[in-house]
C-alpha positions as semicolon CSV with decimal commas, in nm:
position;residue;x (nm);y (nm);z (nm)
1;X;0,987;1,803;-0,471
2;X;0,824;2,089;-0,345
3;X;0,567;2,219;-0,625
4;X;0,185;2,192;-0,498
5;X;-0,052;2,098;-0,755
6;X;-0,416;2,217;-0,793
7;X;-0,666;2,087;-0,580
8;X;-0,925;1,841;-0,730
9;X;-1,239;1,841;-0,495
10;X;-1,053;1,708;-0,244
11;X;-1,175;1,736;0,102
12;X;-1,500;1,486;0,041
13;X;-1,281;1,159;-0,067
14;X;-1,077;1,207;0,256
15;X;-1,335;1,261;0,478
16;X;-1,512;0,958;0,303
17;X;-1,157;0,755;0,304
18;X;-1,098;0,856;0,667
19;X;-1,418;0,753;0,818
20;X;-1,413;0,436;0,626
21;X;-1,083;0,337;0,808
22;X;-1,252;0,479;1,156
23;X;-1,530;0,313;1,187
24;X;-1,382;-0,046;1,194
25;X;-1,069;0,083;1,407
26;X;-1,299;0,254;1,638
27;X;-1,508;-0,144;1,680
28;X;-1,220;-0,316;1,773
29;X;-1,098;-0,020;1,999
30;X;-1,440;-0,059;2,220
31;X;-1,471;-0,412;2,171
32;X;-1,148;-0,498;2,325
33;X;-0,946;-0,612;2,008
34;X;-0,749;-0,383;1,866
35;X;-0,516;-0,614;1,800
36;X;-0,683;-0,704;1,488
37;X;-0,656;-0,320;1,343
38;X;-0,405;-0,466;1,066
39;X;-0,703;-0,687;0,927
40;X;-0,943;-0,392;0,939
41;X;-0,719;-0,129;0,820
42;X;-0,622;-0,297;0,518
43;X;-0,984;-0,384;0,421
44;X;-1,046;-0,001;0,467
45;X;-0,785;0,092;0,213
46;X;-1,046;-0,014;-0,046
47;X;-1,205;0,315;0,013
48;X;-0,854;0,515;-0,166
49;X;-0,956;0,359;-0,503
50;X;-1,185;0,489;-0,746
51;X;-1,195;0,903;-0,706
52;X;-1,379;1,112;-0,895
53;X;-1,608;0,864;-1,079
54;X;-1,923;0,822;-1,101
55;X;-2,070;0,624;-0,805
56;X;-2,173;0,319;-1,017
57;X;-1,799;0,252;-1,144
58;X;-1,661;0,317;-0,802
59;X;-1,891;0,053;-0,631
60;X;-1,788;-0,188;-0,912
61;X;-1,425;-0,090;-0,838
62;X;-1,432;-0,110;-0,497
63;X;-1,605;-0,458;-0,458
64;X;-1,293;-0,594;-0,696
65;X;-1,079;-0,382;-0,473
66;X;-1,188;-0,511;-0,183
67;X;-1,165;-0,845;-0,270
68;X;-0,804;-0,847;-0,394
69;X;-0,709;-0,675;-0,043
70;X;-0,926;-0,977;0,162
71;X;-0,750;-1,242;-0,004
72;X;-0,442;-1,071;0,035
73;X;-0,482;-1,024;0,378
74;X;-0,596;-1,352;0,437
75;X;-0,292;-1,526;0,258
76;X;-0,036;-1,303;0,519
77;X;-0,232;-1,433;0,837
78;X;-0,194;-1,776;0,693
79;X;0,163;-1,750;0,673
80;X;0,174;-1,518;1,017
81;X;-0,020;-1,888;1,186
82;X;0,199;-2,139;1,022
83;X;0,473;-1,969;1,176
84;X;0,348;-1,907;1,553
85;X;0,284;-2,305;1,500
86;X;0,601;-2,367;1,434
87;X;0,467;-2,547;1,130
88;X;0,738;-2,268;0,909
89;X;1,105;-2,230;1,026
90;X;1,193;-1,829;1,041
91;X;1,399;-1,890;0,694
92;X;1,135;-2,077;0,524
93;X;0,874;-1,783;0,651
94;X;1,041;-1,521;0,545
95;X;1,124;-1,682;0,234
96;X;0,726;-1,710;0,182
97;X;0,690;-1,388;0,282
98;X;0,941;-1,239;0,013
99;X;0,801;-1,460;-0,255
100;X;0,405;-1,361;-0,178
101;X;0,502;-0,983;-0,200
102;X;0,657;-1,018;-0,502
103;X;0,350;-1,228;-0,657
104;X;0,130;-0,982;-0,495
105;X;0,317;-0,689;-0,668
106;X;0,331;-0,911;-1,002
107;X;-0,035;-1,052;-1,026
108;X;-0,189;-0,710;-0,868
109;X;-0,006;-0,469;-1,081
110;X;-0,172;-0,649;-1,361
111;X;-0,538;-0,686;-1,217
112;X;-0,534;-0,327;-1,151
113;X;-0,374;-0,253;-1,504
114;X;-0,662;-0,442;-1,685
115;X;-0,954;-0,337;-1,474
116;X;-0,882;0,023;-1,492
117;X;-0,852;0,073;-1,119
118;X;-0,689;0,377;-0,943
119;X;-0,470;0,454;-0,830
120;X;-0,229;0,241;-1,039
121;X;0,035;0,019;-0,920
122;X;0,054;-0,291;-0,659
123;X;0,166;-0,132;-0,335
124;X;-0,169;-0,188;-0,129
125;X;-0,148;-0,560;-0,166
126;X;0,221;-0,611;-0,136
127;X;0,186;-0,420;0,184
128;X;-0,126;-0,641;0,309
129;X;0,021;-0,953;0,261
130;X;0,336;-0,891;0,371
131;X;0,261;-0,686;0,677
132;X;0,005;-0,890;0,784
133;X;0,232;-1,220;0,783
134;X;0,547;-1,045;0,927
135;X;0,320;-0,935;1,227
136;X;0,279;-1,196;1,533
137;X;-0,009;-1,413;1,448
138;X;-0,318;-1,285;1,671
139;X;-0,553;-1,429;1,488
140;X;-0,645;-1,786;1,256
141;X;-0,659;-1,693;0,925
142;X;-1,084;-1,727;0,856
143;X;-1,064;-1,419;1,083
144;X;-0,886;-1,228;0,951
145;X;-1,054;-1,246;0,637
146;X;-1,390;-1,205;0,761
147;X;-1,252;-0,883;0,916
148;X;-1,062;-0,762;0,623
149;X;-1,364;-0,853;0,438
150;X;-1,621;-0,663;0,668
151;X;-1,406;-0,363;0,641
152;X;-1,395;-0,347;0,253
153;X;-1,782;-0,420;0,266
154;X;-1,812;-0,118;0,516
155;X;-1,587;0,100;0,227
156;X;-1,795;-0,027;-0,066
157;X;-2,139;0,125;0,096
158;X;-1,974;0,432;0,180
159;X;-1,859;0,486;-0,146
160;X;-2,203;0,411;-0,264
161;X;-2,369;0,627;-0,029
162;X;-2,088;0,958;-0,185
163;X;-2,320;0,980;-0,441
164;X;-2,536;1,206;-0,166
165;X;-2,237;1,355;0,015
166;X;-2,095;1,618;-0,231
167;X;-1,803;1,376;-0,343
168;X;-1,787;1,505;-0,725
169;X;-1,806;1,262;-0,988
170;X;-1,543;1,453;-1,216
171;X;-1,461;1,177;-1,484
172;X;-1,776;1,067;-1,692
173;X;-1,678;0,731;-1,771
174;X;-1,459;0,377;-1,628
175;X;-1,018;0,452;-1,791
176;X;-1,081;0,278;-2,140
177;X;-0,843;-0,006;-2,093
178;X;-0,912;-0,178;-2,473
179;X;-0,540;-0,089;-2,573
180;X;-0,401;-0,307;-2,332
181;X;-0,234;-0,626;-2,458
182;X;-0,067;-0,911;-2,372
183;X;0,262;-0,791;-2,384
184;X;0,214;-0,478;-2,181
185;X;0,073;-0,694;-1,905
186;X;0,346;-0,924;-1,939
187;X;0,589;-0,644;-1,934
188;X;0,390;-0,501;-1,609
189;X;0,418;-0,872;-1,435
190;X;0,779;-0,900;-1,518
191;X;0,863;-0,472;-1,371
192;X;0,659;-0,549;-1,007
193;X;0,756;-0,881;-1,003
194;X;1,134;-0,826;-0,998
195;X;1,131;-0,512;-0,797
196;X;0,963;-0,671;-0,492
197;X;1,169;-0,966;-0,545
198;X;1,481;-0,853;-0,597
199;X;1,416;-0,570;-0,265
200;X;1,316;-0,812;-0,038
201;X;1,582;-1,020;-0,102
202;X;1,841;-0,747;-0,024
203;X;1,613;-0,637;0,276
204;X;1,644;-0,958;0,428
205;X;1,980;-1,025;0,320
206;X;2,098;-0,707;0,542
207;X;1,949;-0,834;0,862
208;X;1,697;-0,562;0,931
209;X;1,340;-0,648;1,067
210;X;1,048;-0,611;0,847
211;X;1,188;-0,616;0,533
212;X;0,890;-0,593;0,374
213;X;0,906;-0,212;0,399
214;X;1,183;-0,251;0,095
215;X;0,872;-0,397;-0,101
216;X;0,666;-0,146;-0,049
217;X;0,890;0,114;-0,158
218;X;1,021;-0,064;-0,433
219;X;0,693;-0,068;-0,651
220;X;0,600;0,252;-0,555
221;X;0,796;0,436;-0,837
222;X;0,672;0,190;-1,073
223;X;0,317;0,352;-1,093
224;X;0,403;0,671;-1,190
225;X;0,317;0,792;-1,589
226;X;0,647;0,791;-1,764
227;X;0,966;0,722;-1,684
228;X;1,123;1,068;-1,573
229;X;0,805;1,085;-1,344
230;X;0,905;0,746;-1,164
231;X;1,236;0,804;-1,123
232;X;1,069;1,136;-0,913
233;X;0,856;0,910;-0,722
234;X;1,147;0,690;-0,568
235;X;1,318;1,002;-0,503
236;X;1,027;1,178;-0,325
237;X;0,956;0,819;-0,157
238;X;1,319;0,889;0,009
239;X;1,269;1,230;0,124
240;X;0,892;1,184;0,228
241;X;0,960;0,898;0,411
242;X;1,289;1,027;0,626
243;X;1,072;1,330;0,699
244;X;0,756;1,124;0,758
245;X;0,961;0,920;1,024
246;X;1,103;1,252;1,221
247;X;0,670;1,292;1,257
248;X;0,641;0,950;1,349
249;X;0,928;0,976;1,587
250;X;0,755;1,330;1,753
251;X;0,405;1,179;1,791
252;X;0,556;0,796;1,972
253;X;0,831;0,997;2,207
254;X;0,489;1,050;2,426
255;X;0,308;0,768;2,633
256;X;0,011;0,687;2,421
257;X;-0,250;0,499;2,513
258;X;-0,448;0,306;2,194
259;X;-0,754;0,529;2,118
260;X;-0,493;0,815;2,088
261;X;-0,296;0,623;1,823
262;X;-0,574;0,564;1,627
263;X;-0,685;0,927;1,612
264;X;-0,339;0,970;1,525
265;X;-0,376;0,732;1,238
266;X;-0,725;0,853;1,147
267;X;-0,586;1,232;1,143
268;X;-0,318;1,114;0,904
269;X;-0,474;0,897;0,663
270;X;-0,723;1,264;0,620
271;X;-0,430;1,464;0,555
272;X;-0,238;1,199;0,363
273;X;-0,554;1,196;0,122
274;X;-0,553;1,575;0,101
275;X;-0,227;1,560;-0,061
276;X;-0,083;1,217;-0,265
277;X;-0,246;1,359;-0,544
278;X;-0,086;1,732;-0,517
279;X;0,287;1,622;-0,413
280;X;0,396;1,278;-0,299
281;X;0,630;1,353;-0,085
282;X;0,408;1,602;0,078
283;X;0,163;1,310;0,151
284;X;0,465;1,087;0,266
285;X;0,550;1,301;0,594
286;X;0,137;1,133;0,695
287;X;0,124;0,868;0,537
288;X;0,482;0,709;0,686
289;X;0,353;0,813;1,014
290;X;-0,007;0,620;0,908
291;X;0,144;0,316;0,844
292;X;0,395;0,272;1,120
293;X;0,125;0,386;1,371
294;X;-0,096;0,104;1,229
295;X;0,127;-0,148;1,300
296;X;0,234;-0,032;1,608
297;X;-0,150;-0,006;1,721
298;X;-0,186;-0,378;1,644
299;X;0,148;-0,522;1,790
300;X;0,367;-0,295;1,994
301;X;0,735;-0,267;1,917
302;X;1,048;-0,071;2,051
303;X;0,993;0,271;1,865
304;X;1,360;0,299;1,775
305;X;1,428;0,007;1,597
306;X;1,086;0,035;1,391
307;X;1,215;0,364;1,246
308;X;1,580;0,267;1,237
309;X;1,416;-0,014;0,996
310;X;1,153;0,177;0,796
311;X;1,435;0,474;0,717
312;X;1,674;0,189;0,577
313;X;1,494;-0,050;0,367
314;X;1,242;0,237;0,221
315;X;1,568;0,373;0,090
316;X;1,656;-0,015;-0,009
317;X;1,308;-0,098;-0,149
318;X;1,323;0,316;-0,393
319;X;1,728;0,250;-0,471
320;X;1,541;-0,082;-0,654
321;X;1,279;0,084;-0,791
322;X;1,495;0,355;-0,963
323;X;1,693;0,035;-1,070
324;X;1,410;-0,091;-1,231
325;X;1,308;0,152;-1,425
326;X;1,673;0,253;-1,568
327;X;1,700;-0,131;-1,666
328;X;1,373;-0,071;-1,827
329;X;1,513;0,209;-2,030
330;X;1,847;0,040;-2,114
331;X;1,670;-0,276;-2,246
332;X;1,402;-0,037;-2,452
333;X;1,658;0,108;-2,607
334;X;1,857;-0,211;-2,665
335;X;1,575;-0,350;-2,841
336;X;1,515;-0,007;-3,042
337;X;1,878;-0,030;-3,175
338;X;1,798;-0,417;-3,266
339;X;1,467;-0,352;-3,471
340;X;1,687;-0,044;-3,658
341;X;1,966;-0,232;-3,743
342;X;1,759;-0,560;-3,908
């Protein structure tokens, strides 16, 4: 929980990944729309994929990236519209809502599985789909793709353009992803799948606003190498977030006005990248603070209730996760006893 791991280069990949979510945030800011920073932020997390490679694999990593996040974000301001328009009842929406996280978590998981992409795991589009369409609709849906998809573009030439900026290229080669088969990505489907279903349903079961959050958290464990290591990850999700939210909790007690919540967010998403890959829960106490400053940037809320709600169902969405994995365990070793006894 508290062990710092080496460095690995890196103070070039979040300088790169910071200005890549600046620049768009920044746009909006001046032009008078910041109200579209979910679209543009998401797009920008293309930029966290594909470290320390060499720049032609990153490019071709980032364009699938970037893609995946578009349509992602696309498919949550869909939902967000049909619901301003009345056109989907606040059950049947958050119904959706549950349901597309889950197949977000299920079908990304495996993209990202099969393409080699890091870092592993589904939580960047569960969290664009479902943030995106729990959010008041500000926005028809074209739009916010073209924005999400302008942002990713932006990330994609920045990450070509590393090549020139001291960003080391530390692995020689794409993850060799020829071992994969059918049944692990079945298994990988079935893992995010339930996780994300299974927390949203509780989330929203217990009344508390944006249960996505419990999503999010839920298939974060699920990424980690190994079983011991992912029960660790929903443990340092807990702590990292509950600490993350005092942060978040210092920073909105001030009047803010927008530019100085999106240095705030620019500031953490630097920091956050200086550290996921040295301790996780280190990185949480910025990145919770990121995320929830995102979303306040592009639709104001009381502050209280939005931590009240992310301190909750991130402990909902890891308490699944954990689950998860032990029922992974249990039925591994069901099946183990099985084979040895026939």
């Amino acid at each position: 929980m508290v062990t710092l791991g080496p460095g690995r280069a890196d103070l070039a990949p979040a300088v790169r990944i910071a200005v890549s979510l600046a620049a768009p945030l920044v746009i909006l800011l001046l032009s008078g729309h910041i109200q579209w920073a979910m679209f543009a932020s998401f797009g920008g997390f293309t930029s966290i994929y594909a470290r320390y490679v060499p720049t032609a694999i990153r490019v071709n990593h980032h364009v699938r990236v970037g893609v995946l996040l578009t349509i992602c974000v696309g498919i949550g301001a869909l939902l967000s519209q049909l619901a301003a328009a009345g056109v989907l009842g606040h059950g049947a929406h958050l119904a959706l809502t549950t349901v597309s996280g889950a197949l977000a978590a299920a079908i990304g998981s495996v993209l990202v599985m099969s393409k080699g992409l890091r870092p592993t795991g589904a939580v960047f589009p569960v969290f664009a789909v479902t943030a995106v369409s729990s959010a008041p609709s500000v926005a028809p849906w074209w739009l916010a793709l073209l924005i999400a998809g302008a942002s990713a573009g932006w990330c994609v030439l920045l990450g070509f353009l590393a090549r020139w900026t001291g960003e080391a290229n530390v692995d020689a080669s794409a993850p060799d992803t020829s071992g994969i088969t059918g049944a692990m990505r079945r298994q990988e489907f079935a893992r995010y799948g339930f996780a994300a279903l299974v927390s949203g349903i509780i989330a929203s079961l217990t009344g508390i606003p944006s249960p996505y959050w419990a999503q999010v958290a839920a298939v974060v464990p699920l990424s980690a190498p190994g079983r011991r290591l992912q029960v660790e990850r929903g443990l340092h999700r807990i702590v990292g977030t509950a600490l993350g939210v005092g942060v978040t909790a210092f920073l909105l007690s001030f009047p803010s006005q927008p530019w100085q919540l999106l240095v705030w967010v620019i500031l953490m998403q630097f920091l956050a990248e200086m550290f996921v890959l040295r301790n996780y829960s280190l990185a949480l106490v910025f990145i919770t603070p990121l995320a929830l400053l995102m979303v306040q940037l592009a639709s104001p809320r009381p502050a209280g209730s939005l931590l009240a709600a992310r301190v909750s169902e991130s402990a909902i969405g890891a308490v699944v996760g954990i689950g998860t994995v032990l029922l992974a365990v249990a039925l591994e070793r069901r099946r183990a006893r099985r084979l040895g006894a026939a």
